[in-house]
N, C-alpha and C positions, 0 to 999 in steps of 0.2 A: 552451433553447439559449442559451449566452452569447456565441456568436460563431462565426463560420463559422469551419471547418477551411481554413486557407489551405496556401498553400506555403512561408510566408518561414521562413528558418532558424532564427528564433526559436520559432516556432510549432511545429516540428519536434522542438525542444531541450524543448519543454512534454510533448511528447506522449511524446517517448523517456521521460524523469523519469518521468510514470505509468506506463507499459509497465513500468517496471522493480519494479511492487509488485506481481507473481503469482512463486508459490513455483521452476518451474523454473532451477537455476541454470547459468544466461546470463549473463553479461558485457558489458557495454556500456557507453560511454564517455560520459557524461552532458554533458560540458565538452570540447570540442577547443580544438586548441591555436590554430586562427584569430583573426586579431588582431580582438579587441573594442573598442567604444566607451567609451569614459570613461560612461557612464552614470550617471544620475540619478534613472533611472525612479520608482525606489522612496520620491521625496519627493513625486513629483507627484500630482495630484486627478486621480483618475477619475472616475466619469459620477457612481456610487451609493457607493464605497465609496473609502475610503484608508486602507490599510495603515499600520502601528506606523513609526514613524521607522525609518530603515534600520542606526543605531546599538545603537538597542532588541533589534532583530531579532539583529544582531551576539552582543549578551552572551544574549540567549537560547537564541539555538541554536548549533551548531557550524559555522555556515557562516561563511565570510568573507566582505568585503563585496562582494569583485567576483564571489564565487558565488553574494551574494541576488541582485546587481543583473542577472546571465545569467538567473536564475530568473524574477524579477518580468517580466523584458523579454518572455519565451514568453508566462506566466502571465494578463500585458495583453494578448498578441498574440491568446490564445486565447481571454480572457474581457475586453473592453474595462472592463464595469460591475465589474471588481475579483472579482469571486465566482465559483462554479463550481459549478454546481446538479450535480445528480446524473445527469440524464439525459447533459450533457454529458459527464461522468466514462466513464459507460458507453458512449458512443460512440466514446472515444477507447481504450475497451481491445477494442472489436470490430474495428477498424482494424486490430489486429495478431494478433489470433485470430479469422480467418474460418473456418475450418475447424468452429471448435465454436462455442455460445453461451456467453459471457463476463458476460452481463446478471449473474446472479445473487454470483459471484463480485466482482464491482465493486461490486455493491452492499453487498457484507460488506466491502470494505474502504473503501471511500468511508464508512461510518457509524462505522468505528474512528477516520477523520481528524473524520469532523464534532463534536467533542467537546457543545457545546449544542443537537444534533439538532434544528437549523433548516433540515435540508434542503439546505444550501449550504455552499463550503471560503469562506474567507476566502481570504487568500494568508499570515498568520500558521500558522491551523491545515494547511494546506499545509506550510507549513516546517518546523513545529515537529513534524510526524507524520514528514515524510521525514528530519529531523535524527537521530530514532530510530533509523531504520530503518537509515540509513546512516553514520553513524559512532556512537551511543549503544553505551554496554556490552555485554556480553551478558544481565547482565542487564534492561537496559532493552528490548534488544530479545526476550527472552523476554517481558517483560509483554506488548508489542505484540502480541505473537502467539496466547497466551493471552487477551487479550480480542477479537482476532478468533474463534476458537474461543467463545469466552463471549457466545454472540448477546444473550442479554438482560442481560446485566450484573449478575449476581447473584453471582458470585464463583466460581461453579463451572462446567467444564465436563459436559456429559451427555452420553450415546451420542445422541442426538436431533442435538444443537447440531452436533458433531464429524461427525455423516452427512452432514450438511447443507452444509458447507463443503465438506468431500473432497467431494461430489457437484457441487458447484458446480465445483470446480478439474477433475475431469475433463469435464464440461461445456463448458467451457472450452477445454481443451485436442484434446477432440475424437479427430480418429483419430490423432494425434499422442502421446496417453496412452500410457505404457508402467503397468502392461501394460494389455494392448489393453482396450476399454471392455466387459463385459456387464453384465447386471444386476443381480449380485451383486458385481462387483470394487468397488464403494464401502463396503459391506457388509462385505465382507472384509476389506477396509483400516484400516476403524477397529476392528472386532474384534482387530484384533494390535494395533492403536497402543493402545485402550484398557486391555487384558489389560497390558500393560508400564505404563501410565500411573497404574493407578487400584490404586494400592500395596494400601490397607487392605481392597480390596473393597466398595465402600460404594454402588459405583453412579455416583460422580461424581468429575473430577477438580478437586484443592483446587489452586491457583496454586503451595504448597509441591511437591505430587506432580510438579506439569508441570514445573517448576525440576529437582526433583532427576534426574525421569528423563530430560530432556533435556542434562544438563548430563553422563552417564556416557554417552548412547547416543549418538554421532555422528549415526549413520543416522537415527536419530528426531528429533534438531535440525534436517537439513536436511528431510525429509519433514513437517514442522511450518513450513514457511514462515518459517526465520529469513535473511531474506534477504540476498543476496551481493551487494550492492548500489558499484558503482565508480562513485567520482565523478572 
């Protein structure tokens, strides 16, 4: 744990931002229009860690500066030592899916942000993974998505890897799943998505296959987690 779940509004604006990386699409407003502080957050020392200058951060990603400094402000609220281990991650996506277990799900994507799988976000790898998500290409954000599916990072997806996520997202989602949860709807789900995805027959899908069959099948881009993300 890097910091108790408070109430203050900031902490709130931290936790909404994660809520908003699981596939159902929702809409939500990550930035209100309440007046903010000039902020600085983003130059200051924390306990363990301090973040890239806040110009740095600028030309990296797409955000603007008064969007890192709303971010960073949560980010501190919710992780004082700068970082954001995993367990925390996971607490904060059970918070909004009590209905089902979220554990597994958060941990497929918490490992897509931790790029040098040390266990922990920075507030860089934070920014730079939600910069993807929510304003990047389409196709940036097909990669993103594609290596969430690609558990072990070998370049292809498998019927293994692909059960394992859908099984995770309806997990998650609970009695809330359309359609409703048994023991074979996970099963089912990726037998269709696979049979469209996996062009040559070969067993696995190549990042080419995932691009091209997402990029013709609407349905199958949003059932693929490329997220609707409003900021």
């Amino acid at each position: 744990m890097c910091g108790k779940t408070g109430a203050s509004k900031s902490g709130r604006m931290f936790r909404m931002i994660i809520y908003r990386l699981f596939p159902p699409l929702r809409k939500h407003l990550l930035f209100n229009k309440e007046k903010n502080h000039d902020l600085e957050d983003l130059e200051m020392q924390v306990v363990r860690y301090k973040p890239e200058g806040l110009d740095v951060l600028c030309r990296k990603s797409k955000f603007t500066r008064k969007e890192l400094q709303i971010m960073y402000r949560g980010f501190k609220q919710e992780c004082p030592t700068g970082i954001v281990n995993e367990e925390t991650f996971k607490e904060i996506y059970a918070q909004f899916f009590p209905q089902g277990d979220s554990s597994a799900y958060a941990h497929y994507v918490f490992n897509t942000f931790d790029h040098d799988r040390n266990g922990s976000l920075s507030f860089e790898e934070f920014v730079m993974g939600l910069s993807v998500l929510s304003r990047g290409t389409l196709q940036e954000r097909l990669q993103w998505a594609f290596n969430l599916y690609d558990i072990n990072g070998d370049g292809f997806i498998t019927k293994d890897e692909m059960t394992d996520i859908v099984s995770a997202i309806y997990e998650m989602m609970g009695r809330f799943s359309e359609p409703m949860i048994d023991e074979n709807t996970a099963k089912e789900h990726v037998d269709r998505v696979f049979l469209k995805m996996d062009i040559n027959r070969d067993g696995v899908i190549t990042f080419d296959e995932f691009m091209e069959t997402c990029r013709r099948d609407e349905n199958i881009t949003k059932g693929m987690a490329i997220f609707d993300t409003v900021l």
